[in-house]
Biotite code that builds the C-alpha atoms (Angstrom):
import biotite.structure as struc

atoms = struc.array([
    struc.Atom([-0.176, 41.296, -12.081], chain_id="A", res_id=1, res_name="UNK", atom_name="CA", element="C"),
    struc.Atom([0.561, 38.516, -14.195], chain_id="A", res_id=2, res_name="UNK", atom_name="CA", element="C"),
    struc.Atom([-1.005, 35.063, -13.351], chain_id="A", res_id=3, res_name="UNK", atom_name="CA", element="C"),
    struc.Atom([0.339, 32.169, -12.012], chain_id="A", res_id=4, res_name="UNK", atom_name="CA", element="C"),
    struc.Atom([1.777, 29.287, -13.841], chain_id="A", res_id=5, res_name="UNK", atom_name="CA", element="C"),
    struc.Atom([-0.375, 26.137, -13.912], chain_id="A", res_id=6, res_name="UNK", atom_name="CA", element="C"),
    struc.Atom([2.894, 24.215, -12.793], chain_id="A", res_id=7, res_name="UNK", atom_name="CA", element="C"),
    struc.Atom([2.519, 26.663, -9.441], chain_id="A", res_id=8, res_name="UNK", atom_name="CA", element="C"),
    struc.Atom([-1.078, 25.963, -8.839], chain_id="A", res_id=9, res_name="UNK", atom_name="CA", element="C"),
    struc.Atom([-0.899, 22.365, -9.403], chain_id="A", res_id=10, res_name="UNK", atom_name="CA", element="C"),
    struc.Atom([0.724, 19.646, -7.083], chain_id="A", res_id=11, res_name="UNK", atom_name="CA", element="C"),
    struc.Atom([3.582, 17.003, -7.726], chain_id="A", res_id=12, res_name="UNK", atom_name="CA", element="C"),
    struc.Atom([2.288, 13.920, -9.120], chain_id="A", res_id=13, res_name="UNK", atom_name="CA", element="C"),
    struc.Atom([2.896, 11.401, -7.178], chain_id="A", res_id=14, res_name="UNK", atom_name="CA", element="C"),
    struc.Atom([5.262, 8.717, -9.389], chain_id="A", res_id=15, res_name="UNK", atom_name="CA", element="C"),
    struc.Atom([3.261, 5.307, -9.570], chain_id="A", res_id=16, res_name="UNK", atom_name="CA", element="C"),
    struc.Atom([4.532, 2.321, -7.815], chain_id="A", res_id=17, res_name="UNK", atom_name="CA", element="C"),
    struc.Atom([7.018, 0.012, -9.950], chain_id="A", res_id=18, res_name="UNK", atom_name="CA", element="C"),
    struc.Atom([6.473, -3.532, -10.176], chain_id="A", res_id=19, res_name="UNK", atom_name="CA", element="C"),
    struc.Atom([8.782, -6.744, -9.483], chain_id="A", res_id=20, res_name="UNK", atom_name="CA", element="C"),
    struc.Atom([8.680, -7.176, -13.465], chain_id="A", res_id=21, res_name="UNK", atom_name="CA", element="C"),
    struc.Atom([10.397, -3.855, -14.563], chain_id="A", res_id=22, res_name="UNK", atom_name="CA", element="C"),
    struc.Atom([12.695, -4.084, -11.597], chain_id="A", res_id=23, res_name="UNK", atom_name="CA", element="C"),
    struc.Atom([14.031, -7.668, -12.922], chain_id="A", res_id=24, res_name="UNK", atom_name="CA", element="C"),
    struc.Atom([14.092, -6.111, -16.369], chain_id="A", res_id=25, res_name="UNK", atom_name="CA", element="C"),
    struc.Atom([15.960, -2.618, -15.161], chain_id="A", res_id=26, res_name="UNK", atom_name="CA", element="C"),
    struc.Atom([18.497, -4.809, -13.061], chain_id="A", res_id=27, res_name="UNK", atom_name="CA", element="C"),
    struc.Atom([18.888, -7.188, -15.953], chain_id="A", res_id=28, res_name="UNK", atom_name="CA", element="C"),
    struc.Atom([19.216, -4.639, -18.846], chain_id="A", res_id=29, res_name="UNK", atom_name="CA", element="C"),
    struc.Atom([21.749, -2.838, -16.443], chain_id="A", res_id=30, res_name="UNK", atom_name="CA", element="C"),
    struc.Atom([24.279, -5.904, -16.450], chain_id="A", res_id=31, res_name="UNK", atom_name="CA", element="C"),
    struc.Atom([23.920, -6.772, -19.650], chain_id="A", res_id=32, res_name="UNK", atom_name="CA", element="C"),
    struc.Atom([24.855, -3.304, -20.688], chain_id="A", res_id=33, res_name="UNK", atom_name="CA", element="C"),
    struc.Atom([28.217, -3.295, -17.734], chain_id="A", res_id=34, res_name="UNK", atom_name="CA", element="C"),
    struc.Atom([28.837, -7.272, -19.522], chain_id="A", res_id=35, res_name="UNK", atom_name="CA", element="C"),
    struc.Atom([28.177, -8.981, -16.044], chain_id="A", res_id=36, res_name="UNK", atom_name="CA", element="C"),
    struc.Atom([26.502, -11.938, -16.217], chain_id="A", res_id=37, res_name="UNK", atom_name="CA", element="C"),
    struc.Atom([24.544, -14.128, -13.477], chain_id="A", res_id=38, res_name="UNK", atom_name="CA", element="C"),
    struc.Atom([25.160, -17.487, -11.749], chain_id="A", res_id=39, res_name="UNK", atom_name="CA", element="C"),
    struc.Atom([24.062, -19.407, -15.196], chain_id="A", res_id=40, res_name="UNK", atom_name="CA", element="C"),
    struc.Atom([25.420, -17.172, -17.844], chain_id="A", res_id=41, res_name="UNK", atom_name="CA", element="C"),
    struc.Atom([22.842, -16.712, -19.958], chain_id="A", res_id=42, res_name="UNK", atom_name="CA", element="C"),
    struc.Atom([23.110, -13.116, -19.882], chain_id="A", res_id=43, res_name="UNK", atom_name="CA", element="C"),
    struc.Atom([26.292, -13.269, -21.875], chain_id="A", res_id=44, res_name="UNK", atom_name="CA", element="C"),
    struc.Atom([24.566, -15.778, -24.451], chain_id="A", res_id=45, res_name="UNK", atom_name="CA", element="C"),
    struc.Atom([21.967, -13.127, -25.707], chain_id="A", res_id=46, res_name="UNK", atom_name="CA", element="C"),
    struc.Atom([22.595, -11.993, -28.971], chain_id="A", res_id=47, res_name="UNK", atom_name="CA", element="C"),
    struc.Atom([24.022, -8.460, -29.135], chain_id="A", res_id=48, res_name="UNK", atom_name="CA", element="C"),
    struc.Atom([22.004, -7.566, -32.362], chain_id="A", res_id=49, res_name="UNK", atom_name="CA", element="C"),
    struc.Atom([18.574, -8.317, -30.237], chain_id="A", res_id=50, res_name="UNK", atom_name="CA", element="C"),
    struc.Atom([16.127, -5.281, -30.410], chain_id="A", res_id=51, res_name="UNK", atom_name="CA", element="C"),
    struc.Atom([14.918, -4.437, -27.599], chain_id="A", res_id=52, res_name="UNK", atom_name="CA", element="C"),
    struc.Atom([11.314, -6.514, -28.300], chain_id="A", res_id=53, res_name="UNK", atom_name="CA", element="C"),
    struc.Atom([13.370, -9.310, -28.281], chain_id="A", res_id=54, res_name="UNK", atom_name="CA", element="C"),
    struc.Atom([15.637, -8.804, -25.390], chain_id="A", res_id=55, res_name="UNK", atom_name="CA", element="C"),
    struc.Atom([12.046, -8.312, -23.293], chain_id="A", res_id=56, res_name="UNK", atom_name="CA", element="C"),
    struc.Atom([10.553, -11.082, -24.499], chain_id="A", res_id=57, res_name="UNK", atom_name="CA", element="C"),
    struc.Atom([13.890, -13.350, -23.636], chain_id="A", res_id=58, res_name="UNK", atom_name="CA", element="C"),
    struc.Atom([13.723, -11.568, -20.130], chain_id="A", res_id=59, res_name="UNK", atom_name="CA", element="C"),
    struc.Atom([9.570, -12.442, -19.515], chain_id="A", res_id=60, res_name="UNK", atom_name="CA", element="C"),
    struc.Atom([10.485, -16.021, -20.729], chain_id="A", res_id=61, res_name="UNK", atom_name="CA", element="C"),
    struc.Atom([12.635, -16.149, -17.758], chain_id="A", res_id=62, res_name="UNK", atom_name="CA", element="C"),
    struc.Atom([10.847, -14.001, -15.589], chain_id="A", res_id=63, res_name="UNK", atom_name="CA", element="C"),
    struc.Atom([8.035, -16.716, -15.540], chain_id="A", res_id=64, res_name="UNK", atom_name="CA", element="C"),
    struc.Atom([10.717, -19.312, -15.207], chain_id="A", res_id=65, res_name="UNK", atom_name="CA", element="C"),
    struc.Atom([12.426, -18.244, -12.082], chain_id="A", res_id=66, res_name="UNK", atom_name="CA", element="C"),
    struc.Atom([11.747, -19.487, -9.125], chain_id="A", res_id=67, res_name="UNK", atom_name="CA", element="C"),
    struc.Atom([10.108, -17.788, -5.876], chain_id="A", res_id=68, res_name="UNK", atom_name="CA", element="C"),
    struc.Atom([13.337, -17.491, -4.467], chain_id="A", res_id=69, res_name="UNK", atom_name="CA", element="C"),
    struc.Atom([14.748, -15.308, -7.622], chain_id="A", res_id=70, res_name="UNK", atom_name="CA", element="C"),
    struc.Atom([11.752, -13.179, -7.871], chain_id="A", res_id=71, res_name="UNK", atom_name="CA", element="C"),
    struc.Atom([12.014, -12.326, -4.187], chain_id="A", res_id=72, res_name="UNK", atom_name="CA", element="C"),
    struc.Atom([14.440, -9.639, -4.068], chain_id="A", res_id=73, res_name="UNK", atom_name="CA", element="C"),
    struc.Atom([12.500, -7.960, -6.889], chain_id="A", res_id=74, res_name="UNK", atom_name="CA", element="C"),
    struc.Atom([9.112, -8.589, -5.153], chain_id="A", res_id=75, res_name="UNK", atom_name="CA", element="C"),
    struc.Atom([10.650, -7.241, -1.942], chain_id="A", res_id=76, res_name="UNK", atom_name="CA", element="C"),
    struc.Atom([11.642, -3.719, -4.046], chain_id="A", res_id=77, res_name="UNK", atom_name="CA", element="C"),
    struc.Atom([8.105, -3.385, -4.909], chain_id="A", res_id=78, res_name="UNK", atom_name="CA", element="C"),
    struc.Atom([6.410, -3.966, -2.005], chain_id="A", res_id=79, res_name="UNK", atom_name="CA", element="C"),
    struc.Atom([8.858, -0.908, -0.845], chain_id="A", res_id=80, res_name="UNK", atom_name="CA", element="C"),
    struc.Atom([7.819, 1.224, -3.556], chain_id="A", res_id=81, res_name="UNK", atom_name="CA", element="C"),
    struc.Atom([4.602, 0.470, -3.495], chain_id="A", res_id=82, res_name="UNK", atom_name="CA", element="C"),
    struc.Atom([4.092, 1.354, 0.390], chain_id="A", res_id=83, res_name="UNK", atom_name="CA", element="C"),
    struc.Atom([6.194, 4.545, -0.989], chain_id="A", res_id=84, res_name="UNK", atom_name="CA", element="C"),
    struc.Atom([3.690, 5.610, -3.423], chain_id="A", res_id=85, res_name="UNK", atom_name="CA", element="C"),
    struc.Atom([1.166, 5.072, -0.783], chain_id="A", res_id=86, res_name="UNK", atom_name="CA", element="C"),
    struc.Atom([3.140, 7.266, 1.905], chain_id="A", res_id=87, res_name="UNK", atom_name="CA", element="C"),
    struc.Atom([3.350, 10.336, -0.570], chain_id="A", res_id=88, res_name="UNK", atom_name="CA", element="C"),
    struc.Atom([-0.420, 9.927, -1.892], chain_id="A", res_id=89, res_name="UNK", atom_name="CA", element="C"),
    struc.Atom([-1.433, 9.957, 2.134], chain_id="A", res_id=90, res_name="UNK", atom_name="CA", element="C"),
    struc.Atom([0.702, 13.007, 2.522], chain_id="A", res_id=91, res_name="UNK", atom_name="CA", element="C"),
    struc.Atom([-0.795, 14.422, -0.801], chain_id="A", res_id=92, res_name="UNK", atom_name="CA", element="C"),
    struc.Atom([-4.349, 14.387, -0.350], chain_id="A", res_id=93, res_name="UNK", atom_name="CA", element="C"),
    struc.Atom([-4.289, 14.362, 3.247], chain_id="A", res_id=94, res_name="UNK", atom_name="CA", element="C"),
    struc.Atom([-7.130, 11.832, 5.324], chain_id="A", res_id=95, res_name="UNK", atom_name="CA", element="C"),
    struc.Atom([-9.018, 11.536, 1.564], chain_id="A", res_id=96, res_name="UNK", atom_name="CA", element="C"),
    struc.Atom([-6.534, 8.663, 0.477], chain_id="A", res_id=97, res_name="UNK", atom_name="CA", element="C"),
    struc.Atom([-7.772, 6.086, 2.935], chain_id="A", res_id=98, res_name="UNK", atom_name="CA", element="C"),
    struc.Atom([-6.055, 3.399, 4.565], chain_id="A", res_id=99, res_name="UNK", atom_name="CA", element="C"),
    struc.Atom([-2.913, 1.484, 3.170], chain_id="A", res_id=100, res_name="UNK", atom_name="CA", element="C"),
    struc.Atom([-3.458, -2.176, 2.051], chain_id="A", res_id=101, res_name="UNK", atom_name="CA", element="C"),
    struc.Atom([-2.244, -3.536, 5.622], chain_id="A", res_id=102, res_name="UNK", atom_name="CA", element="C"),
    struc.Atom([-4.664, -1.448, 7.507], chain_id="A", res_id=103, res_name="UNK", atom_name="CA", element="C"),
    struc.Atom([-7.546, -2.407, 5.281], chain_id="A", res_id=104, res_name="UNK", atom_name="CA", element="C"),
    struc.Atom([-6.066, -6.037, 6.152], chain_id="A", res_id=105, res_name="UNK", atom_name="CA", element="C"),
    struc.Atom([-6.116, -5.368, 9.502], chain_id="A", res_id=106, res_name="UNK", atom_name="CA", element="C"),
    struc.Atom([-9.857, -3.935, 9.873], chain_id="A", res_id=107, res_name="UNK", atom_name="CA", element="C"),
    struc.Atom([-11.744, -5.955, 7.858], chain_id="A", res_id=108, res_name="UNK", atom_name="CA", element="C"),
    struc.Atom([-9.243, -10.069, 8.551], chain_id="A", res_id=109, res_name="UNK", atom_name="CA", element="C"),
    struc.Atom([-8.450, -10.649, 5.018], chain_id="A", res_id=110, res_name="UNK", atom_name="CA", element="C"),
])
């Protein structure tokens, strides 16, 4: 009887939240590829020759320049992911996983 694969013996891993950062940077990198640009046009300004170093270290410069009210849909995406990730690591290991961050909030008043 021939074995099992390890694939079959081993469960899903879980995919790791995202953060606000590579959301900004995958929604950014998208338009710029479709030519789309946002309210201040900068997008359209960026050199097409950039490597991709450059284009991410244009799109941290304005990552720490945007205000709270720019980084909110993007902070908003990861605090859904991130209570994703904790969802499917609950249902993977069961009870073992603990609490998620707003029930550890809840028990202990921070």
């Amino acid at each position: 009887m021939p074995y099992p694969s390890s694939n079959a013996r081993k469960p899903q891993k879980v995919k790791p939240p995202v953060s606000a950062w590579i959301f900004y940077c995958e929604d950014l990198k998208k338009r710029m590829s479709e030519g789309t640009t946002d309210s201040s046009g900068w997008l359209a300004d960026l050199d097409p020759n950039y490597t991709s170093r450059q284009v991410t270290l244009v799109l941290g410069e304005r990552w720490k320049a945007a205000s709270n009210e720019d980084r909110a849909p993007y902070e908003a995406m990861a605090a859904a992911d991130k209570q994703r990730y904790e969802k499917e690591m609950r249902e993977q290991r069961g009870a073992d996983y603990g609490p998620s961050e707003e029930e550890r909030r809840a028990m202990f008043g921070r």
